[in-house]
C-alpha positions in Angstrom: 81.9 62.3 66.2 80.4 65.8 67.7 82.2 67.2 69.5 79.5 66.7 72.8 80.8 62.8 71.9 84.2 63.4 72.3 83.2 65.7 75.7 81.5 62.3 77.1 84.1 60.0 75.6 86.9 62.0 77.4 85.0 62.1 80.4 84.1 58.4 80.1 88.4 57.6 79.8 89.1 60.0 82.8 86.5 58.1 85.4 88.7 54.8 84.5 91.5 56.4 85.6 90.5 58.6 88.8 93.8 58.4 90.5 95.8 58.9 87.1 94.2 61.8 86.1 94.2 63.6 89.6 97.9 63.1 89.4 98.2 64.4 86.1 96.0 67.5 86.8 98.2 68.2 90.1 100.6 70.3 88.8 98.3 73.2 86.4 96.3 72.7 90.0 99.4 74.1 91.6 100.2 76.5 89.2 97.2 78.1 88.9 96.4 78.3 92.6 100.0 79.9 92.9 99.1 82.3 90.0 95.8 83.2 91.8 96.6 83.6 94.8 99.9 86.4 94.3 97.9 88.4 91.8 95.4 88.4 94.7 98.1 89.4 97.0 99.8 91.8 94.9 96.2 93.7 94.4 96.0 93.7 97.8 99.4 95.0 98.5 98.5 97.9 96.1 95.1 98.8 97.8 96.4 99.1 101.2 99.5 100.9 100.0 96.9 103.1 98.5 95.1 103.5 101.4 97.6 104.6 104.0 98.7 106.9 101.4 95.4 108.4 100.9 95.1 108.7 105.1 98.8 110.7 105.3 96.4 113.7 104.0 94.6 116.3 101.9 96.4 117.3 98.8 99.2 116.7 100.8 102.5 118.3 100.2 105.7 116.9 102.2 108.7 119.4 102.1 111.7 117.7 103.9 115.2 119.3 104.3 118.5 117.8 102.5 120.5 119.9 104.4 123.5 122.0 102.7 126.7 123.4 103.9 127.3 121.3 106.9 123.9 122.2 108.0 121.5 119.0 108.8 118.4 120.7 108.1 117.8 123.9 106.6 114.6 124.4 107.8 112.5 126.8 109.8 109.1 127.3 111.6 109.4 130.7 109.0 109.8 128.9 106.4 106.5 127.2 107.0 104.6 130.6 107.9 105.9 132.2 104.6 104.5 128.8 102.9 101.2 129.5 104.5 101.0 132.9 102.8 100.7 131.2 99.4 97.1 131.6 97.8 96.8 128.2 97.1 97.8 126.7 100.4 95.3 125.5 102.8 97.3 124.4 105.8 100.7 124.1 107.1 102.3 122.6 109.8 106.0 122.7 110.6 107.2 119.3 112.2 110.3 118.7 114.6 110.5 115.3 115.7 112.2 113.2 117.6 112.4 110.2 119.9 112.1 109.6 123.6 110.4 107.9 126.4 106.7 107.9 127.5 106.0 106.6 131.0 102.3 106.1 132.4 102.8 105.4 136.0 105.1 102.0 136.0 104.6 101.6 132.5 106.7 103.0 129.3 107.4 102.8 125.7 109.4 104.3 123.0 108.1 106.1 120.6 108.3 109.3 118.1 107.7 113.0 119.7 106.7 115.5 117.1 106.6 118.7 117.8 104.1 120.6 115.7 101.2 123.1 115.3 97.7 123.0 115.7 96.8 122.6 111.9 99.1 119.4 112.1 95.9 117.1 112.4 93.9 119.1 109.2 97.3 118.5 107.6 97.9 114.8 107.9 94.0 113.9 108.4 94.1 113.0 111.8 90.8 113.0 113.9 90.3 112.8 117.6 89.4 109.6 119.5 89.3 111.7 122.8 89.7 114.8 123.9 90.8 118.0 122.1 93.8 118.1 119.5 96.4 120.9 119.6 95.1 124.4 119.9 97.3 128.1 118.6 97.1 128.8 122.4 99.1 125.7 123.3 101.2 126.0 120.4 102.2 130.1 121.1 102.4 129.5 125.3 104.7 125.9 124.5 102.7 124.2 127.0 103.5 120.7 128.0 100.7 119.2 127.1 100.1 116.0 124.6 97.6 114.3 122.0 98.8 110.6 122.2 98.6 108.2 119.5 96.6 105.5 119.4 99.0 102.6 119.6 101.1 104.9 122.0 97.4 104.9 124.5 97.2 101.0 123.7 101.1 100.9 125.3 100.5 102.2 127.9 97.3 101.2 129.0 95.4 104.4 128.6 91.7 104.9 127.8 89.0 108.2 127.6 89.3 108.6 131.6 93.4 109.6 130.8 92.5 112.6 129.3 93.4 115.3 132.2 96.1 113.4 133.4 99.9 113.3 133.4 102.4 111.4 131.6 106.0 112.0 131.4 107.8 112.8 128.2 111.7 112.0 128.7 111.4 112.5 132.3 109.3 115.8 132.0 105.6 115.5 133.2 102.8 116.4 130.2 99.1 116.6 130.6 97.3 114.1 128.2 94.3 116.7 126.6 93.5 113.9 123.6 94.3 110.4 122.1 93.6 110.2 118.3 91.3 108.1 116.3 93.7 105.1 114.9 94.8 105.1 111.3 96.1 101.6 110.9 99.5 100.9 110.2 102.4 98.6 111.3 106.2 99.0 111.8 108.6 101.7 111.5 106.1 104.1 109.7 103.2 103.5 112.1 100.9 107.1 112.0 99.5 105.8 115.5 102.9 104.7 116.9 103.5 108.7 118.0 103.1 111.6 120.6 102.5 115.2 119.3 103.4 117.9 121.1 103.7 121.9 120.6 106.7 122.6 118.2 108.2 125.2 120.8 107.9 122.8 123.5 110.1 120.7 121.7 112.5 123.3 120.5 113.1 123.7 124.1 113.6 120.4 125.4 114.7 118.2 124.0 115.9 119.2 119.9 117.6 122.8 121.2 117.2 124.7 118.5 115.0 126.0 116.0 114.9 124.3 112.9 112.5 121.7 111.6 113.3 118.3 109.7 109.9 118.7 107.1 106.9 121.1 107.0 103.8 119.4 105.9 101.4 121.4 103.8 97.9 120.5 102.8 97.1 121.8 99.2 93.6 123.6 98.7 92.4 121.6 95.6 93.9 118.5 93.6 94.7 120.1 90.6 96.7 123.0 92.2 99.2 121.0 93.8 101.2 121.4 90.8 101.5 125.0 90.8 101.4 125.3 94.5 104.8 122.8 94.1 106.2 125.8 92.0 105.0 128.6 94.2 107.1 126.6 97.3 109.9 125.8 95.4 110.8 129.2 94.2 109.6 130.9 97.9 112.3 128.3 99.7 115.4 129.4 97.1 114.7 133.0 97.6 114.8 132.8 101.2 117.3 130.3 101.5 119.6 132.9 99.0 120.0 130.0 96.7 121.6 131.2 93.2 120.1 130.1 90.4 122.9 127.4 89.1 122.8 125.8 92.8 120.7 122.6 93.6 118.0 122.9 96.2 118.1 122.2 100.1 114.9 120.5 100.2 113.3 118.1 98.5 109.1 118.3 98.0 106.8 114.7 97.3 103.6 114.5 96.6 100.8 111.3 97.5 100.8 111.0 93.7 104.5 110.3 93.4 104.4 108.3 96.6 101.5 106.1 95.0 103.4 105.6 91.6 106.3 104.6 92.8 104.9 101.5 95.5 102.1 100.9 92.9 105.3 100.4 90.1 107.3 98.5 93.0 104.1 96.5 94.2 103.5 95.6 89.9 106.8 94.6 89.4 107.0 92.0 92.7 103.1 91.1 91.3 104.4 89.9 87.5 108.3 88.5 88.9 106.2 86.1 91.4 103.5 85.2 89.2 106.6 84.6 86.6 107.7 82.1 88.8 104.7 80.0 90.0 104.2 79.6 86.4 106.9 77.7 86.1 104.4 75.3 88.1 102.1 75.5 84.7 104.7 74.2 82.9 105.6 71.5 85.0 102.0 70.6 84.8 101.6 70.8 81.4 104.6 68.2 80.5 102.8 66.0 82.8 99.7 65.5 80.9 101.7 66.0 77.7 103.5 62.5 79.6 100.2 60.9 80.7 99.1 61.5 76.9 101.7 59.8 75.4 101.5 56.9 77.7 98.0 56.9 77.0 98.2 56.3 73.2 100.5 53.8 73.2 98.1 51.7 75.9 95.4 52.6 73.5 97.3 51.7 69.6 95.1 49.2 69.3 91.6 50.8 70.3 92.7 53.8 67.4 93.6 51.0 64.9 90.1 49.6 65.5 88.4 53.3 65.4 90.3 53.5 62.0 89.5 50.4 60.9 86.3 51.0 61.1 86.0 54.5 59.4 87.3 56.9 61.7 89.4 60.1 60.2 93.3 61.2 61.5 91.3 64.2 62.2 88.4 62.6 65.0 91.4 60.7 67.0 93.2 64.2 67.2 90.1 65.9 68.4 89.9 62.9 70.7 93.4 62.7 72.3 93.3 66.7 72.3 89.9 67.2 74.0 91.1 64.6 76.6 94.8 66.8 77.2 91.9 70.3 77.1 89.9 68.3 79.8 92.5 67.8 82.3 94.2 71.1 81.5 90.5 72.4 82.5 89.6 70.8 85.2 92.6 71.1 87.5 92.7 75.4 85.8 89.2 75.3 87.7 90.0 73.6 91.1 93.4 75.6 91.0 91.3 78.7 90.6 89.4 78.1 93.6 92.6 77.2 95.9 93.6 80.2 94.6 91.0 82.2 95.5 90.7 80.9 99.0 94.5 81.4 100.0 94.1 85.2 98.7 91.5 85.3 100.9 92.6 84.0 103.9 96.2 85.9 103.3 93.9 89.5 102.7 92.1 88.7 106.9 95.4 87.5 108.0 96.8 90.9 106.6 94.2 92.8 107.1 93.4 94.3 103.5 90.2 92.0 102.7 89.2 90.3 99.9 87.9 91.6 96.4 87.4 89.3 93.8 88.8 90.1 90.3 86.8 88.5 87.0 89.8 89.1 84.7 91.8 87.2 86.9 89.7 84.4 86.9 89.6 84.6 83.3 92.8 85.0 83.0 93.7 81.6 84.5 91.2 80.0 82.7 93.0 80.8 79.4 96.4 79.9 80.5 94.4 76.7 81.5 93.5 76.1 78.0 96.8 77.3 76.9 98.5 74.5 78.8 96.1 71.7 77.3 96.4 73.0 73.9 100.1 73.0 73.9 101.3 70.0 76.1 97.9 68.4 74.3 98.5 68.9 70.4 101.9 66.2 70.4 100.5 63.1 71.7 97.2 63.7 69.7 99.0 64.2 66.5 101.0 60.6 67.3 97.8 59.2 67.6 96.2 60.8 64.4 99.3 59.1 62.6 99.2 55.9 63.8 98.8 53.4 60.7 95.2 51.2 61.5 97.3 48.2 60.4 100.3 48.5 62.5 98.0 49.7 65.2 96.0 46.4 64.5 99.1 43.9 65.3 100.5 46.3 67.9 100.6 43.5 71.1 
């Protein structure tokens, strides 16, 4: 028989046995939707992680203090003007932060005050909403005035018309002059979820003192962030009188490092989940590899016919085989699509989106194949042995 024949013929046995072979094709269905639907997650996972990395900043350079000698922070706003002297730095902004109070009239929330300088928002690509950012004039006279967040404005309720007026900062009144353009972001690590302020204003009240916890610095071009690394790391020792056999007291990451390490993290989760949904494959697979076997011993004495008439070991293998391929196949395809829609609806609910990815469609396709072919090849070759006369009696 050609092989179109055995297509048809398996096609023909399936339709006699709708409710059998939905059963049987239940669990690659499974598995393959599973499969889908976490590599779709996992790429997801990795695009947004790339894109909130991407919106930290230009070239960006974060320089945080370890602290040494008893000291919790070992850095200064000279620190970051001496950075900014380097050829190859574009911006810098020292950064003092801490936590505190906002209050709009009657309502409040809690939230992160950094203290910084007007080159904060080139720094960590921030834009304005409304209003005006942080200017030198602000930052040299320590005015109280603020830029607000945009989930900090959403708190408490403010819109364009609060720009000009006064909210209080742990119990000290500030003028609002801007609210920035949101980022996106949940959590502990929101980049809206903040209230930036001039560095000296918080130097005075509320950390007391003059040091800084990290000094962010925006590298001119890409592939000088190396060297400017170098060019920060030996400035800091010097001025810090570090000897050369002592470790550093800060610590410098890049959006590159940052981006390998949760791309590596997001990976690893990707293959350890998909690992285990494909347990589901093989669940599946021993239940047409099941199905099969029942089916050839219901069928002994249609293959002692088939042979008794002239058919070869080799056209009831192909049979049996193609029949094992066609489930493995069909539920690979409807898994695929289940698949496909959960990643979907997962990316809106999560907000990342959808892309579709060929190779992953092909990839479940093969392991679709895969499955028939090896859960597939047992009950076929049982049936390709059968002897025509003991098929012929078999009752």
């Amino acid at each position: 028989m050609s092989p179109l024949d055995l297509i048809r013929l398996a096609l023909s046995r399936l339709r006699t046995a709708r409710v059998r072979a939905a059963l049987t094709m239940l669990g690659v269905v499974i598995g393959v939707a599973s499969v889908v639907a976490l590599v779709g997650v996992g790429r997801g996972t990795t695009s947004q992680i790339t894109s909130q990395l991407n919106s930290l900043g230009t070239n960006l350079l974060t320089i945080s203090a370890t602290g040494r000698n008893g000291s919790s922070t070992t850095l200064t706003r000279e620190d970051a003007d001496a950075i900014a002297q380097i050829e190859t730095i574009a911006a810098v902004a020292p950064e003092a932060q801490t936590s505190g109070v906002v209050a709009a009239g009657r309502t409040t929330t809690t939230t992160s005050i950094i203290g910084t300088s007007a080159a904060y928002a080139s720094v960590r690509a921030y834009s304005v909403w409304q209003g005006t950012f942080l200017t030198d004039a602000d930052v040299d006279s320590s005015l109280r005035v603020a830029v607000l967040g945009a989930t900090v404005a959403d708190d408490l309720g403010l819109d364009a018309s609060a720009i000009g007026t006064q909210v209080t900062i742990g119990g000290r009144p500030f003028e609002v002059i801007g609210i920035l353009q949101p980022k996106g972001g949940a959590g502990f690590q929101d980049p809206d979820n903040q209230v930036l302020v001039p560095i000296g204003t918080v130097e005075k009240y509320f950390v007391g003192n003059h040091q800084v916890r990290t000094i962010g610095v925006s590298v001119a071009e890409a592939d000088q962030i190396q060297a400017a690394r170098n060019s920060i790391t030996e400035l800091l020792r010097v001025r810090h009188g570090i000897s050369a056999t002592a470790t550093d007291d800060f610590s410098i990451f890049d959006q590159a490092q940052l981006l390998a390490a949760a791309s590596t993290i997001s990976g690893t989760l990707t293959l350890l989940l998909g690992g285990i949904a494909s347990i589901s494959l093989i669940v599946g697979g021993i239940g047409i590899m099941n199905i099969m076997l029942v089916s050839v011993r219901e069928r002994t004495r249609e293959i002692g016919i088939r042979k008794a008439l002239g058919a070869r070991a080799r056209d009831i293998l192909s049979q049996f085989l193609i029949e094992a391929l066609t489930l493995s196949l069909f539920g690979g395809f409807i898994g695929i699509g289940l698949g496909l829609a959960v990643s979907a609806v997962i990316g809106r609910i999560a907000g990342w989106g959808f892309s579709f990815d060929p190779a992953t469609v092909a990839l479940a396709t093969l392991f679709s194949l895969v499955v028939g072919v090896v859960f597939g090849v047992w009950p076929a070759r049982l049936a390709a042995r059968l002897d025509p006369i003991a098929a012929l009696r078999y009752e």
